[in-house]
C-alpha positions as CSV (number, residue, x, y, z in Angstrom):
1,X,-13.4,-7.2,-22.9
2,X,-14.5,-10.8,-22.2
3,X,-17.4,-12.3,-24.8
4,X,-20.2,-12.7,-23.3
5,X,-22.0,-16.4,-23.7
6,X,-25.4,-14.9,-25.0
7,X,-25.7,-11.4,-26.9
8,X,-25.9,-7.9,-25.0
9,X,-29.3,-7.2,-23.8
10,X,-30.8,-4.9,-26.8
11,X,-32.5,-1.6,-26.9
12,X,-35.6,-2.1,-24.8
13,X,-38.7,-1.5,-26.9
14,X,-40.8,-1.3,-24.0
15,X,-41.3,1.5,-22.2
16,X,-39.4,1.3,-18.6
17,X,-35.6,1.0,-18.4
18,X,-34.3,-1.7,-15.7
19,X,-31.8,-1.9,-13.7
20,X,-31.0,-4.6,-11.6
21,X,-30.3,-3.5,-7.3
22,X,-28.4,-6.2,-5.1
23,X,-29.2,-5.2,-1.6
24,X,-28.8,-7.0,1.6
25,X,-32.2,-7.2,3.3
26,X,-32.6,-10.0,5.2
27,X,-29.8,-11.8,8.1
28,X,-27.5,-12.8,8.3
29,X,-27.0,-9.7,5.4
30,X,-26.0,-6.5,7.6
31,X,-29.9,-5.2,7.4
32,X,-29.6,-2.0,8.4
33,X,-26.9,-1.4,5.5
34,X,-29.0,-2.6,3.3
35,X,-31.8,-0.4,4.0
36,X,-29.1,2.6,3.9
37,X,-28.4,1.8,0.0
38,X,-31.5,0.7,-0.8
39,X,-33.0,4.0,0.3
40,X,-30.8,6.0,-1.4
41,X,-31.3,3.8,-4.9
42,X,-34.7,4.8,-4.6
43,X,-34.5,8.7,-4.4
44,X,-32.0,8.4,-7.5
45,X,-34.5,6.3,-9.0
46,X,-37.3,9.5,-8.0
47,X,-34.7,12.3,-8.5
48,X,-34.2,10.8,-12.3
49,X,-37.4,10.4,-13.1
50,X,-38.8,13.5,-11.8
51,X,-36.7,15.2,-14.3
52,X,-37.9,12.8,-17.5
53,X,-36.4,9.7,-17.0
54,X,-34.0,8.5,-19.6
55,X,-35.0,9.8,-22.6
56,X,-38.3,10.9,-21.7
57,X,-38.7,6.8,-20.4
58,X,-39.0,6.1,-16.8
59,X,-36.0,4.2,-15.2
60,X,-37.2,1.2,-13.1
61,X,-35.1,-1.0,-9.8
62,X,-35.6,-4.3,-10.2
63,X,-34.6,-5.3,-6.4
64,X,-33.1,-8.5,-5.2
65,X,-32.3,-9.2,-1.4
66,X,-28.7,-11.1,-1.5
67,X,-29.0,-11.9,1.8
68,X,-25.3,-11.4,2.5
69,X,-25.2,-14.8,0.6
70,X,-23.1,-15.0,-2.7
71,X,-24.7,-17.5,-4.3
72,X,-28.1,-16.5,-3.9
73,X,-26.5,-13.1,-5.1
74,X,-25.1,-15.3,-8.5
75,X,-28.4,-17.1,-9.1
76,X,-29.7,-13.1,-9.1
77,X,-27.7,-12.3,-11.2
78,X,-28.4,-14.9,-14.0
79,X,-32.0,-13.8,-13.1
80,X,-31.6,-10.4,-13.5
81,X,-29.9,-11.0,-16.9
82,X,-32.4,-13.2,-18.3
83,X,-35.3,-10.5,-17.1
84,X,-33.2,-7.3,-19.5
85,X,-31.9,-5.3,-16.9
86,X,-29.8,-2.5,-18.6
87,X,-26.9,-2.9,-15.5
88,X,-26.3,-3.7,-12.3
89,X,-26.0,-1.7,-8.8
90,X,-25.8,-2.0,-5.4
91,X,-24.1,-4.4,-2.9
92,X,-22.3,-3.8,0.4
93,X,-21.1,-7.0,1.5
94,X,-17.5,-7.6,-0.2
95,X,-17.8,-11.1,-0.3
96,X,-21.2,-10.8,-2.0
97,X,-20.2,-8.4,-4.3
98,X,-17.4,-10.3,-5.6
99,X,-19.6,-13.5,-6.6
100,X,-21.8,-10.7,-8.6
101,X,-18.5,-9.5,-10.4
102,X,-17.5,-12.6,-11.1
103,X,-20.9,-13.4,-12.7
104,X,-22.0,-10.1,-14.1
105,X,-18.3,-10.4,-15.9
106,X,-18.8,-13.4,-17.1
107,X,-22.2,-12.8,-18.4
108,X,-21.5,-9.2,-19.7
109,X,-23.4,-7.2,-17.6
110,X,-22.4,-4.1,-16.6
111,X,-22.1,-4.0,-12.3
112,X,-21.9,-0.7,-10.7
113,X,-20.6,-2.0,-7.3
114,X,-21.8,0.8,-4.4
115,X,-20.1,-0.4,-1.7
116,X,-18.2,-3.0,-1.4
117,X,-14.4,-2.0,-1.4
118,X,-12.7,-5.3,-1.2
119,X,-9.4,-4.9,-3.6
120,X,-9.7,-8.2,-5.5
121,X,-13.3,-7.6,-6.7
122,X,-12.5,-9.5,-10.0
123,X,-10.0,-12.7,-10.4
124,X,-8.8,-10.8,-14.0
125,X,-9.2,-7.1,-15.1
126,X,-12.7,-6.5,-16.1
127,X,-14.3,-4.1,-18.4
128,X,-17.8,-5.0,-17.4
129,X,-17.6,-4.0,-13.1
130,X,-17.1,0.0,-12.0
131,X,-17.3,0.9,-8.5
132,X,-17.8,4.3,-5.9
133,X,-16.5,2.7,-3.2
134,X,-12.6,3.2,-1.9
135,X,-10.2,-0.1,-2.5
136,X,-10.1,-1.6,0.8
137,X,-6.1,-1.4,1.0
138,X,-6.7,2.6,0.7
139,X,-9.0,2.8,3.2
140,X,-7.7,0.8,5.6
141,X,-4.1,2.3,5.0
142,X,-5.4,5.7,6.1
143,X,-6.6,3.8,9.1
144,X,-3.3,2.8,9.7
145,X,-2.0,6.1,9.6
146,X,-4.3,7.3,11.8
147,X,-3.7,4.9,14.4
148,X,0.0,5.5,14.0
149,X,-0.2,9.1,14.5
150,X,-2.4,8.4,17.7
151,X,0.2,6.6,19.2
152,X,-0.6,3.2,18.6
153,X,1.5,0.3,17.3
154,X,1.0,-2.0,19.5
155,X,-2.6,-3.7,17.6
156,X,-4.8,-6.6,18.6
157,X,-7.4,-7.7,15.8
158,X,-10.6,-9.2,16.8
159,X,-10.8,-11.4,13.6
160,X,-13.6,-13.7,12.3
161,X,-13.0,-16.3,9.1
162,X,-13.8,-14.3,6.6
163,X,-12.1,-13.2,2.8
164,X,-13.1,-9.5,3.7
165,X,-11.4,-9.9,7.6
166,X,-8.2,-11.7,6.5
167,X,-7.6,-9.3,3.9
168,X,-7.8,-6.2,6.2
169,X,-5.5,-7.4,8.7
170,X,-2.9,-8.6,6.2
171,X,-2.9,-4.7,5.3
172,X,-2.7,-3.6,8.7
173,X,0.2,-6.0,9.0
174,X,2.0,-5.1,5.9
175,X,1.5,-1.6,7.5
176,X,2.9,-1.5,10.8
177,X,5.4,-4.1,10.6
178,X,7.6,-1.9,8.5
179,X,7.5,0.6,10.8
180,X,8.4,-0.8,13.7
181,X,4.9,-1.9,15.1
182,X,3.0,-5.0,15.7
183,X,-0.3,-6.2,15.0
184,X,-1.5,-9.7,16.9
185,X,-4.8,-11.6,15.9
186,X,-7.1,-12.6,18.2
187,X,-9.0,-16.0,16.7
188,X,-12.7,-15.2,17.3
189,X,-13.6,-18.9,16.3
190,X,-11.2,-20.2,19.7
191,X,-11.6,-17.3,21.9
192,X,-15.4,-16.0,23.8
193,X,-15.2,-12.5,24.9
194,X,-13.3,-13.2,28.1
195,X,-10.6,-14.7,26.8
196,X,-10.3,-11.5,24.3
197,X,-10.0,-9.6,27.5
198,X,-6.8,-11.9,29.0
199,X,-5.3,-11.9,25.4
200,X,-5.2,-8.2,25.5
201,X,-3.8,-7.9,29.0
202,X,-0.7,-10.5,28.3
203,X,-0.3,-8.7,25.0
204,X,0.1,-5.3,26.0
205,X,-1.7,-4.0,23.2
206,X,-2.8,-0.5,23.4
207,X,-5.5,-0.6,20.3
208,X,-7.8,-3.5,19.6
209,X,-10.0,-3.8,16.3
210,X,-12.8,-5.7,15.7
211,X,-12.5,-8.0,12.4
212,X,-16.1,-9.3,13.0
213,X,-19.2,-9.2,12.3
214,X,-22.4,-6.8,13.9
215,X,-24.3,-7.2,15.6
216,X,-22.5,-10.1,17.2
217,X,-19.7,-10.5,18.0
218,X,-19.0,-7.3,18.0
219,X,-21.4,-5.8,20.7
220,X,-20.4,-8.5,23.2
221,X,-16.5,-8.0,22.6
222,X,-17.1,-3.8,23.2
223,X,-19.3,-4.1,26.4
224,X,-17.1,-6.8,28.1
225,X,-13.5,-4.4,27.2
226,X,-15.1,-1.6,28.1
227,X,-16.5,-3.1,32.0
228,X,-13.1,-4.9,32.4
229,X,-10.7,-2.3,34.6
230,X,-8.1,-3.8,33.6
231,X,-8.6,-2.6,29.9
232,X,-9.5,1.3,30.4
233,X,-6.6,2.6,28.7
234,X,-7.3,0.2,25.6
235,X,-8.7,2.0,22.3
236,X,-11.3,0.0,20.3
237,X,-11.5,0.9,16.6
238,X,-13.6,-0.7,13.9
239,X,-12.5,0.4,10.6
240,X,-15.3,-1.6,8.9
241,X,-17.6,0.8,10.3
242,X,-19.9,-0.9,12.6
243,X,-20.6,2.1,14.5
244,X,-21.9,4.4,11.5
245,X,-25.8,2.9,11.6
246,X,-28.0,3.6,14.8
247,X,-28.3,0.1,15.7
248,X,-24.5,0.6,16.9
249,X,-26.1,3.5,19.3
250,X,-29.3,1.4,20.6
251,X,-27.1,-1.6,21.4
252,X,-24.3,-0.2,22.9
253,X,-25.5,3.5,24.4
254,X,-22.4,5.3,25.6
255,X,-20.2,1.9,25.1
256,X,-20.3,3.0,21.6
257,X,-18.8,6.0,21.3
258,X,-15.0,7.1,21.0
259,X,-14.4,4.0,18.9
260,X,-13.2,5.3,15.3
261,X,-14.0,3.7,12.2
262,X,-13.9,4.6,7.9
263,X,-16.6,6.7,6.7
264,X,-16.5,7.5,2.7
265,X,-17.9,11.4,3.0
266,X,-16.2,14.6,2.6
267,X,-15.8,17.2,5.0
268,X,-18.6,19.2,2.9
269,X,-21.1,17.7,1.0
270,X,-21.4,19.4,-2.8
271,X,-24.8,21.5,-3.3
272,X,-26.4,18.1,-4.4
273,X,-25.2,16.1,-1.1
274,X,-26.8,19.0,1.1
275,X,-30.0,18.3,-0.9
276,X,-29.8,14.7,-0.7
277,X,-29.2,14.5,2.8
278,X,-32.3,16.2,3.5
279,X,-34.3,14.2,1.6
280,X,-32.4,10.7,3.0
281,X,-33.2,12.0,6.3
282,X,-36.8,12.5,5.5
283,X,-37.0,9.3,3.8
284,X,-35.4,7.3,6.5
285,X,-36.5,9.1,9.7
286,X,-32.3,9.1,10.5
287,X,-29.4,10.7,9.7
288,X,-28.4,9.0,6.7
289,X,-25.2,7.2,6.2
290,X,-22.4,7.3,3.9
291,X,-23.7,4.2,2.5
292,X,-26.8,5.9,1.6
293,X,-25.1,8.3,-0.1
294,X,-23.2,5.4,-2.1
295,X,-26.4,4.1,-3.5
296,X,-27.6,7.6,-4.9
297,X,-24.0,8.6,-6.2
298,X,-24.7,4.7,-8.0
299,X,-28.3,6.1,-10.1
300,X,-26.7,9.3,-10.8
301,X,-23.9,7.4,-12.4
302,X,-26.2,4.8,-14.3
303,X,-28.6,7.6,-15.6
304,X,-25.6,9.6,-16.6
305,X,-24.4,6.9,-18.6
306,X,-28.0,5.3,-20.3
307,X,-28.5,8.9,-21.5
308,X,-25.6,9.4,-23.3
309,X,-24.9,5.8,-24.7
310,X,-28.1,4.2,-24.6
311,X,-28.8,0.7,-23.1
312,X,-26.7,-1.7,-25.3
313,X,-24.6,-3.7,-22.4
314,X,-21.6,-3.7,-24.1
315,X,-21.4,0.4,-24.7
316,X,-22.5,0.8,-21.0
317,X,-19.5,-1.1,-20.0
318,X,-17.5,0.7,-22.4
319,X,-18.5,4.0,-21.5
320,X,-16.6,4.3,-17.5
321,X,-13.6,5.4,-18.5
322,X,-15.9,8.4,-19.7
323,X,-17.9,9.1,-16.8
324,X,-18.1,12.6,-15.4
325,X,-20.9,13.1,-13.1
326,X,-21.1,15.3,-10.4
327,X,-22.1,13.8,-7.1
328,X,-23.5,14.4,-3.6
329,X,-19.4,13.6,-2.5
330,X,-17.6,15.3,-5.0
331,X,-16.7,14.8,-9.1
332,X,-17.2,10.9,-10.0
333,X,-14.7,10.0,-12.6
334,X,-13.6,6.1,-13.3
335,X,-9.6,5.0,-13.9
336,X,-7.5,2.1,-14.0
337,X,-6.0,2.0,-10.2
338,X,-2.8,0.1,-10.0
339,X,-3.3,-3.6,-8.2
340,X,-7.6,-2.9,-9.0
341,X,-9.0,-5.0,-11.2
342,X,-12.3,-3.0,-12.0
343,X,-13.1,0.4,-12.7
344,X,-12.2,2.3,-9.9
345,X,-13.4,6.3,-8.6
346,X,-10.3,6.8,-7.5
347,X,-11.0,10.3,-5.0
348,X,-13.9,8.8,-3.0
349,X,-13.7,10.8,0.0
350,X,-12.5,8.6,2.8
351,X,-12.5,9.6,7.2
352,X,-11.6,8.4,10.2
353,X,-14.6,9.6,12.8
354,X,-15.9,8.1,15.9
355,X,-19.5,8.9,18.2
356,X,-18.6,11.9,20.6
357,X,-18.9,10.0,24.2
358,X,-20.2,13.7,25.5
359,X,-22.8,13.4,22.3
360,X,-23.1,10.0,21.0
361,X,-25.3,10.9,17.9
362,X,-23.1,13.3,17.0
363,X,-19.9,12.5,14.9
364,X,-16.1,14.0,15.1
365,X,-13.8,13.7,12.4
366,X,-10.6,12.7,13.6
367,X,-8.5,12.6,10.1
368,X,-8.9,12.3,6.9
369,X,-7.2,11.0,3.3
């Protein structure tokens, strides 16, 4: 375990335990994700202090809005650290998340990453960064295979500059090309959304992804494929999963269904998850999404592990590979994946599901891993 540069945060002596929340809240941070995660943080944060706290001592989010912006997410960080916070939680955006690995490592705060599934999380093996979230080459590998099975391998990406974007379609590519399919990129800093439509009809591509970011470009590229004729037959996937939030809905209407993307829930929610979701719903006036459940399944975690090691930094960091917690999406347990350089659940639940186009707030499950 890297030395930290100033000692673990001690014992609090005050009364309230902190823990630091990274949450994007403002643009160009996905909002509407950030409100997702925040809100489930929060009925954690109730849930564990309706039943005592830690220790009969009330647990306490100390929120910061990264603003999908990693080094205002850093200078939190070094913020959050100087303020006592027992840990870290929270963050969607993988690029974001990474700069508050990097920092919380380097500073020797323990980071419960939520959401964030990009592979590379950490430059080196950490001891200080755990996270719920599936490894993005998982993930997007059961993509793959769902795609495959569907009969597509033939694949245009919609790709933005971006670590997150570059990374997904080099594991599409590493994918397909094996087995015999192809997968072209579509430059989204040379191309507007007309030219997206020619490239797909020289290309003969039967599936095209967006890479991109929500609500632009994405919105534009799906309502200009789906009015162009010569496109009908063309699938349009986001594995990211742009179309989980309601703003996808709003924007796009019936545009937006049929196009699959990743969702991290199981087929049945445990006991808990059935009385979480009620509550998310309540608290949100929405269906809740998966990400929602992410930032709960984070709190449970965290108060699982203050009550039974206390706050010292150092044993929290100490104390993943002994997790056991059951939560709203199953049995959270942490292990050393092969390739992962942090902490990793390895059985997060992982779909492929798209809006029904008869029923557009309703969901199908169209495989699974």
């Amino acid at each position: 375990m890297k030395t930290p540069p100033w000692p673990p945060g001690p014992e609090r002596t005050d009364e309230t335990i902190q823990i630091g929340a990274l949450v994007p809240l403002s643009p160009p941070g996905w909002v509407e994700a950030g409100r997702h995660l925040l809100a489930g943080l929060e009925l954690g944060l109730r849930d564990v202090n309706d039943a005592g706290g830690i220790g009969g001592r009330p647990l306490e989010l100390v929120v910061r809005d990264t603003a999908a912006d990693p080094e205002r997410a850093a200078a939190a960080v070094d913020e959050l650290a100087r303020l006592g916070v027992a840990a870290l939680a929270g963050e969607y955006h993988s690029v974001v998340a990474r700069a508050v690995a990097a920092r919380a490592d380097a500073l020797g705060l323990p980071f419960l990453c939520s959401s964030a599934v990009l592979d590379a999380l950490t430059e080196q093996p950490t001891d200080w960064v755990a996270r719920l979230a599936p490894p993005q080459s998982r993930g997007w590998q059961i993509y793959a295979d769902f795609l495959l099975s569907a009969g597509h391998s033939r694949i245009a990406v919609a790709a933005a500059p971006s670590v997150y974007w570059a990374s997904g379609a080099s594991i599409l590519r590493e994918y397909f090309v094996p087995r015999g399919g192809t997968v072209s990129e579509l430059d989204m800093r040379a191309l507007d959304t007309a030219a997206v439509c020619e490239e797909l009809v020289h290309n003969g591509a039967t599936a095209l992804l967006l890479l991109v970011g929500h609500p632009e470009p994405a919105v534009s590229i799906v309502k200009a494929v789906r009015h162009d004729q010569r496109l009908v037959e063309v699938m349009i996937g986001a594995p990211a999963g742009q179309p989980e939030f309601a703003e996808w809905a709003t924007l796009l209407g019936d545009d937006g269904a049929a196009i699959p993307f990743l969702r991290y829930l199981p087929e049945r929610l445990t006991p808990l998850g059935a009385r979480v979701e009620m509550a998310l719903r309540e608290r949100l006036t929405e269906a809740p999404s998966f990400v929602a459940f992410e930032g709960y399944d984070t709190v449970a975690v965290l108060a699982d592990v203050l009550r039974s090691y206390g706050t010292d930094r150092a044993r929290t960091a100490e104390s993943w590979p002994r997790v056991a917690v059951e939560g709203t999406r199953g049995h959270i347990q942490f292990s050393r994946t092969p390739g992962i350089t942090v902490w990793q659940w390895a059985r997060t639940p992982i779909q492929v599901v798209d809006r029904d186009p008869t029923d557009p707030d309703r969901f199908r499950i169209l495989h699974a891993g």
